[in-house]
N, C-alpha and C positions, 0 to 999 in steps of 0.2 A: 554286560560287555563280554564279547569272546575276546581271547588274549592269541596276541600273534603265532603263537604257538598252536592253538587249535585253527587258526584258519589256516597255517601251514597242514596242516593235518586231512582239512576239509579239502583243500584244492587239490592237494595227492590224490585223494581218493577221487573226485570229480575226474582228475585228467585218467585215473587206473578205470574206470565205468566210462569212460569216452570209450565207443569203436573207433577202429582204426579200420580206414579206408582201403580197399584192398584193387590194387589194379594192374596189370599188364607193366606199363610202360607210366615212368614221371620223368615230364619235361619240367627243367626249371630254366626259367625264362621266356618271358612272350615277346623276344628281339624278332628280325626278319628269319635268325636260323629258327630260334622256336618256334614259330610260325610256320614255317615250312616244313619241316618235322612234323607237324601237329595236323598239317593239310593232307601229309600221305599217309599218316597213320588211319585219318579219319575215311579217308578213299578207299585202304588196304581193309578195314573193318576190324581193326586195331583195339583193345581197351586202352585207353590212354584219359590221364589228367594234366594238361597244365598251368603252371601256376606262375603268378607273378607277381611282384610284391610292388608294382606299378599301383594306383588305384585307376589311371586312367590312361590310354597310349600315350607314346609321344609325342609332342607335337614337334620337336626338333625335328630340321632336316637333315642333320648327319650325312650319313652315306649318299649318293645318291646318283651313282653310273652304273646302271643293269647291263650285263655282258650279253652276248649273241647265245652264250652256251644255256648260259639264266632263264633267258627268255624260251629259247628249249623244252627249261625242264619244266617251267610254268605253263606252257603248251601242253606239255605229255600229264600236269596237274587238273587242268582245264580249267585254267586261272587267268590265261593271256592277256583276253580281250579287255577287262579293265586297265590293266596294265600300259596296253597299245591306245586305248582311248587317255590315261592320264598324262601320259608322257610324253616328251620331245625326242625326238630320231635323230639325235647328233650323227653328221652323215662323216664328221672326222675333225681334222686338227689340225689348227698353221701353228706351225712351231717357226717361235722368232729365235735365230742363235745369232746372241752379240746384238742385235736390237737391228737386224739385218732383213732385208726380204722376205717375207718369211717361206718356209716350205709346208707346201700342202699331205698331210698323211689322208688318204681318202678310206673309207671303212669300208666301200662297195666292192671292197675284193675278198671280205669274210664271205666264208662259202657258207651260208646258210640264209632261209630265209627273212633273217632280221641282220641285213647286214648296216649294224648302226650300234653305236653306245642311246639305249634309251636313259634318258635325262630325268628320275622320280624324286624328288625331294625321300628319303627312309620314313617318313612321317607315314606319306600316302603309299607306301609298301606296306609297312607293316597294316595300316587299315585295309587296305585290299585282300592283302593275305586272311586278317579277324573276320571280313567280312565274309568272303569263299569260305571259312571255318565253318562259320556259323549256318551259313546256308547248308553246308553237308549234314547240319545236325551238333557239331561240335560245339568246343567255346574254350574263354579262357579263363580260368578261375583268379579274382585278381586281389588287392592287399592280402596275401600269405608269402611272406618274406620265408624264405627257412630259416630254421633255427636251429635246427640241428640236422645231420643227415651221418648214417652210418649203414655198413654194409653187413647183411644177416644172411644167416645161411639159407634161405629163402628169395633172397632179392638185395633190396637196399631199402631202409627203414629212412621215412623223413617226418620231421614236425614241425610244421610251423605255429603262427602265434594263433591259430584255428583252431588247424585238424591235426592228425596225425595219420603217414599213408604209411603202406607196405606197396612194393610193386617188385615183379622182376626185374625190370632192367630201368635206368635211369639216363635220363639223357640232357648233359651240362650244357645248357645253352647261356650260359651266367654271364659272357662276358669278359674282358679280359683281366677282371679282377674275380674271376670266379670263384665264389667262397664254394662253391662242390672241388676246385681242384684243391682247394687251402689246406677241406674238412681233410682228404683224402692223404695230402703229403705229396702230390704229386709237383715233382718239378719243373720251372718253366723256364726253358733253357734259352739260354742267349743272353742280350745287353741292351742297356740303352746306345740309340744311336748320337745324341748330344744335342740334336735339332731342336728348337720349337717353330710351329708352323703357325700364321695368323690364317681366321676364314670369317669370312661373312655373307648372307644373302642380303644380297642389296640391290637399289635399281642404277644403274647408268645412263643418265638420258642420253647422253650423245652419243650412244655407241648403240649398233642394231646388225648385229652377229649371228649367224647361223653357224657359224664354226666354232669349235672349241680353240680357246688359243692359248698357248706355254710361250711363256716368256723367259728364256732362260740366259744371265749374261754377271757378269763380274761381280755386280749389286744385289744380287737373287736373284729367285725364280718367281715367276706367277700364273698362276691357273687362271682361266676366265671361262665359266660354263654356265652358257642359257638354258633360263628354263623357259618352259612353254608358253607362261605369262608375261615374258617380258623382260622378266627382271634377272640377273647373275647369281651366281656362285664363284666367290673371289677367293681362291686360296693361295697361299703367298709365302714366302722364306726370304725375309729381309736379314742380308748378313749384318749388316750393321745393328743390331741390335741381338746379338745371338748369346750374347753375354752378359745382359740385362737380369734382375730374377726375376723368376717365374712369375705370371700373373694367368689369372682363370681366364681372361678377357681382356684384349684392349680396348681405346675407348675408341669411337667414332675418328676421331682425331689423328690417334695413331695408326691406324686403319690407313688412312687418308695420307699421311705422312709416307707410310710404308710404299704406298701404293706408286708416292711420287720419284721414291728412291728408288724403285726397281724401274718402273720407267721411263725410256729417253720422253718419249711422246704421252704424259700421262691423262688418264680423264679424270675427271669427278663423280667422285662416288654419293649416294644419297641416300634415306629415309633405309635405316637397317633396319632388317628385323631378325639378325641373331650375329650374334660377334661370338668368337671363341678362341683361345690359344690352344694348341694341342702341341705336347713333345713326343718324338717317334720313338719306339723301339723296335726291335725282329727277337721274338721268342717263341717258341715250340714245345711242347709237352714230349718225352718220348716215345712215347706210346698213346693211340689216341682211345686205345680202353683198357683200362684197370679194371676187372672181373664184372660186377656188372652194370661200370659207369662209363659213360660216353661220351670223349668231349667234342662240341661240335665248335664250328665257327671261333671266336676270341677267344673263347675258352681254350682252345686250343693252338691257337695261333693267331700273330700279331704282326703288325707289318707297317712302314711306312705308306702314305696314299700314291704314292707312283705308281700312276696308270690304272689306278682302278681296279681293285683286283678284292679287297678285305670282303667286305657283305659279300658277294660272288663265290666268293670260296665258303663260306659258311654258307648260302644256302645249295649248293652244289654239295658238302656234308652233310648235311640234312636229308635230301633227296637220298645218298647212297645207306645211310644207314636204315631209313626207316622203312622201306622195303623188304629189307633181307630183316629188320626184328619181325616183319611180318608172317614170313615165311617160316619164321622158325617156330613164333608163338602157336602159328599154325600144325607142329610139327613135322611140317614138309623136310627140314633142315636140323639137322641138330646145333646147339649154342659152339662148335668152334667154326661155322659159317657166318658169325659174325665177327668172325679175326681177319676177314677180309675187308672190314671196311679199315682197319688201318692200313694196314699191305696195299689197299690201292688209293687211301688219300693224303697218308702223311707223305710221301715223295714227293707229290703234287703243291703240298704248301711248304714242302724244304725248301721248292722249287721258286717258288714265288717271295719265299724270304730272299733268298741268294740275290734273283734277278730287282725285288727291290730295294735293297740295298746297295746293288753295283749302279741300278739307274741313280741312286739319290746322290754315289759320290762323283758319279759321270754330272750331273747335274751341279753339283759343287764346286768342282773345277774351275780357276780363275788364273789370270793371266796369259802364261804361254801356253799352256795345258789347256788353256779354256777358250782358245784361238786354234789349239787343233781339231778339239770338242766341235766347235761349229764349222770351222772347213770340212770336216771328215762327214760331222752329220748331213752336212749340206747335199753333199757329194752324192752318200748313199744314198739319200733321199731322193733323187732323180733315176733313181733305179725301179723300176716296176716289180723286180721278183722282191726287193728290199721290203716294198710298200706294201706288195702282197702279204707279206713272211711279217713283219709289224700288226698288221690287221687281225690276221686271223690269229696270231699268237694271243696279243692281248684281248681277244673277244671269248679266250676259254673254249674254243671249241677243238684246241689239239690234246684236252685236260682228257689224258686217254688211260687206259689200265693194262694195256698189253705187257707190261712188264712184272706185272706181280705174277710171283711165281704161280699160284696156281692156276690162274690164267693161261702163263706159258702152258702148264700140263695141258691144255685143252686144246692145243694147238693141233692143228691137219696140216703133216709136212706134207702135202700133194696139191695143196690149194698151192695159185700164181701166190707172187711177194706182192701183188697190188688189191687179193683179197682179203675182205675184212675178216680179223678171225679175234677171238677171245678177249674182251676189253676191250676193242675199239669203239668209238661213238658210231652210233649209226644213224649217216643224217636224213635229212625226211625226202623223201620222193614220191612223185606222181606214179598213177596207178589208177588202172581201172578196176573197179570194183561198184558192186548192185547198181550197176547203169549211167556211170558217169565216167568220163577218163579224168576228171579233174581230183578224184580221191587221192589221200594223203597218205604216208605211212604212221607220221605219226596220229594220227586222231585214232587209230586202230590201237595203237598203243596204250593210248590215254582210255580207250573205252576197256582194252582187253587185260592189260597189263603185260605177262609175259605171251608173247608171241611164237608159235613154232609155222614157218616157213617152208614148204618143199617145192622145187622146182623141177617141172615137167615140161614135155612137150606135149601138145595136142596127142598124138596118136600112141603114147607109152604105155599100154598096159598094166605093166610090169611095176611103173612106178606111182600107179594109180592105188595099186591092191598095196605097196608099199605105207602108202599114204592113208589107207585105211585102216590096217593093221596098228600103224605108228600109232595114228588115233585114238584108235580105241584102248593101246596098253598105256596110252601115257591117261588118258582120263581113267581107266583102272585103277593107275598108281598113282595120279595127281589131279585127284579129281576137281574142276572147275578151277583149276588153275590155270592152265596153259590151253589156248586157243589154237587151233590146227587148222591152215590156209595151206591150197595148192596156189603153186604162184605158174602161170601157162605164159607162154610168149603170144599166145593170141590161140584162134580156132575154137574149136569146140573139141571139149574133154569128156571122154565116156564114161560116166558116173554107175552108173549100172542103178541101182534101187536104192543103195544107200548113197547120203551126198557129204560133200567137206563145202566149203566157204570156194569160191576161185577166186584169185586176185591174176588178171592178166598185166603182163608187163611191159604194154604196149609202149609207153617211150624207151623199155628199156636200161633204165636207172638201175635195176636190182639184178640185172645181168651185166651193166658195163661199170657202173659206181661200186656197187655192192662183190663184184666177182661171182653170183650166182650162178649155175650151170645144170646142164639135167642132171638130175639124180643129187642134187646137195639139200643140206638142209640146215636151215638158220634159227640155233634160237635166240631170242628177243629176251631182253632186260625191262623189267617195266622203268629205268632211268634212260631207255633208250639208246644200252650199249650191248654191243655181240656177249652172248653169254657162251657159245658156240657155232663152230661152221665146219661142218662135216662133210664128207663126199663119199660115203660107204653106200647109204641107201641101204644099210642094213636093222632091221626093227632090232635086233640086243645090242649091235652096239653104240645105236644112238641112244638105246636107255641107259646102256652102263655111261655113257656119256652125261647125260642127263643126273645119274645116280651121283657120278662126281662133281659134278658142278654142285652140288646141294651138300656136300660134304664139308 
């Protein structure tokens, strides 16, 4: 017999003869942010592991309203098309106030080509996302829970009940109990907000809805959102019951109950297949990286479901960070060009805390207050710039970066105030290019990554040899990084022996949308936002330009 003593002895020494795995980048978690994270890394040609202590995905539907901005950046991923084939186009929302007429919020005025909340159960997100992975070549590594994780002066060291890794950079996709922010000590700042919320997917026979509808009136609130099959997504804040204790789940019954309390006019609900209670909080980490961990999505921020916003923001973090670790691991960028992903996404989800917090106690309001709540919304609601200004807010596509300061630095005080410059989204346009006027900007995106833009006229010489020059110093100094188009208003451009790309700009979009002019030059973010917009037209100091932006 060995004595517990020598098999403590034997298994030290087994785990000290274990190698330890050596990599770029560890993602922990295989959520929608992990996932996404894990799709640009493997695009950007990234080393990357991620792990997940799942052994098989989800099958909950959780989250399940993709934003106009989401659908974007799964466009510029080149992930869409399943996405647009599993989902529903929720084209908007009647909102009932006071159990009154309702008012139509229409979504056809988001200015982008998916002007809709597409409708995916988080189940069939996240398998789309595993499946694009794996088709890249990727994967996700799955029962390794961590067990430990701590920061070395090389990276950040993690073990789980497997392996054990080394990697430079780490990236917390854990959720909003993230045992990476725990390990770390990082604080998660905020409260509870006192709510619990019921939800179920169920079927409704008697109701057959193409719109989303809110219910919101003395007795609670209620969500109702179809999905493609048929069947709903019921989510609900019955006040009568807010002071009950906590249960993980109600049962069919109280489901049913709740449903009849919040509505004057109720239906019948039937055959569930997932019940859950959920209580809300708004919390934020300070900083979204501590040296060289990364919190993404829950991990980093948490929020009531008003209006759809949580999954959206985590994979919109995901998208910003794993870009720019790619650049650096490249070393195109040195490691404080990844302090830019907090400077341009924590405002953005302070932002999203505030406003869902002020919607839930707007939404809370009852009696006199909750009688001015729906005259006042009613009102606005008949306003089209109102409807507008709702649409596009809540579709994430005004989620912009022009204010982080280094951004400002990058700014051209000579551009109009209606040109896009440093941090703004740049949305997709037509364009002619290798033979068709129907080409895109983004797919050039999605194929090229970052973009460099100069705009000519047919017969400029001058800004031809510009254009040549730019060229060749930026593949000098960046090399097979950044893709080099002249963009022409139409005619034919004098190329002489050596050639660039032309994209003509025949409708116009990238001179009237975009503020383009002769002699500017645009470069392109592979998240599909301005990383600069210049008007010198001169080859040093679009590189010293270039040189900052990378700093």
């Amino acid at each position: 017999m060995i004595g517990n003593d020598r098999l403590d002895i034997i298994w030290k020494g087994a785990r000290l003869m274990t190698s330890v795995i050596e990599t770029d980048v560890l993602i922990i978690g295989a959520g929608p942010a992990g996932l996404m994270a894990a799709n640009m890394l493997q695009k950007q040609g990234v080393d990357f592991i991620c792990l997940e202590k799942r052994a098989e995905p989800s099958q909950l539907s959780k989250a399940l309203g993709i934003q106009a901005r989401s659908l974007e950046l799964f466009e510029l991923l080149g992930v869409h098309k399943p996405f647009l084939k599993q989902g529903y186009p929720g084209p908007g929302a009647k909102l009932h106030l006071g159990g009154e007429n309702p008012s139509l919020v229409e979504l056809y005025h988001i200015e982008s080509r998916y002007p809709y909340m597409l409708i995916v159960p988080q189940s069939d997100t996240e398998r789309i996302l595993e499946e694009h992975l794996e088709s890249l070549g990727g994967k996700v590594k799955r029962e390794e829970e961590m067990l430990e994780v701590r920061e070395t002066e090389d990276g950040v060291y993690v073990r789980t009940g497997k392996e054990e890794y080394q990697a430079r950079y780490l990236l917390a996709c854990d959720g909003a109990h993230s045992p990476v922010r725990e390990a770390f000590d990082v604080p998660f700042e905020g409260q509870d907000e006192g709510y619990t919320f019921f939800l179920g997917d169920v079927e409704i026979p008697e109701l057959n809805e193409v719109f989303i509808n809110m219910h919101i009136n003395d007795r609670g609130a209620l969500g109702i959102f179809p999905y493609k099959d048929g069947s709903y997504r019921v989510v609900g804040l019955d006040r009568s019951k807010q002071n009950e204790p906590h249960k993980d789940k109600p049962t069919f019954e109280e489901m049913q109950e709740s449903v009849r309390t919040i509505l004057e006019d109720p239906f019948t609900i039937a055959d569930p297949k997932w019940l859950s209670n959920f209580g809300t909080s708004h919390r934020q980490v300070p900083n979204y990286r501590k040296g060289p961990v990364f919190f993404i999505g829950d991990a980093a921020h948490v929020h009531n479901p008003m209006g759809g916003q949580g999954m959206n923001l985590g994979l919109q973090d995901a998208m910003n960070i794993a870009w720019k670790l790619s650049v650096v691991l490249k070393g195109i960028a040195g490691d404080p060009f990844l302090d830019s992903y907090h400077e341009e996404r924590w405002p953005l989800g302070k932002d999203v805390l505030k406003e869902t917090s002020r919607m839930l106690k707007v939404a809370n309001l009852e009696g006199a207050q909750g009688k001015i709540r729906n005259w006042t919304g009613k009102a606005a609601l008949t306003q089209n710039w109102v409807q507008n200004r709702i649409a596009n807010h809540l579709s994430n596509i005004y989620n912009e970066y022009e204010d982080a300061e280094r951004n400002k630095s990058l700014k051209d005080p000579s551009l109009s105030r209606k040109a896009l410059q440093a941090g703004r989204r740049l949305p997709d346009h037509l364009l002619f290019f290798d033979g068709t006027t129907d080409e895109r900007l983004y797919p050039l995106i999605e194929r090229h990554g970052h973009l460099c833009l100069i705009y000519t006229d047919a017969e400029n010489d001058d800004l031809t040899d510009y254009a040549f020059l730019l060229s060749k110093k930026i593949e000098e100094d960046y090399p097979d990084l950044i893709k080099v188009f002249l963009v022409a208003k139409g005619g034919t451009v004098a190329l002489g022996q050596e050639k660039l790309p032309i994209i003509y700009d025949v409708h116009r979009h990238l001179n009237q949308n975009v503020g383009m002019k002769e002699g500017h030059t645009l470069l392109v973010r592979p998240d599909g936002h301005v990383a600069f917009h210049d008007t010198a037209a001169d080859v040093s100091q679009t590189m010293r330009k270039l040189e900052t932006f990378f700093q």
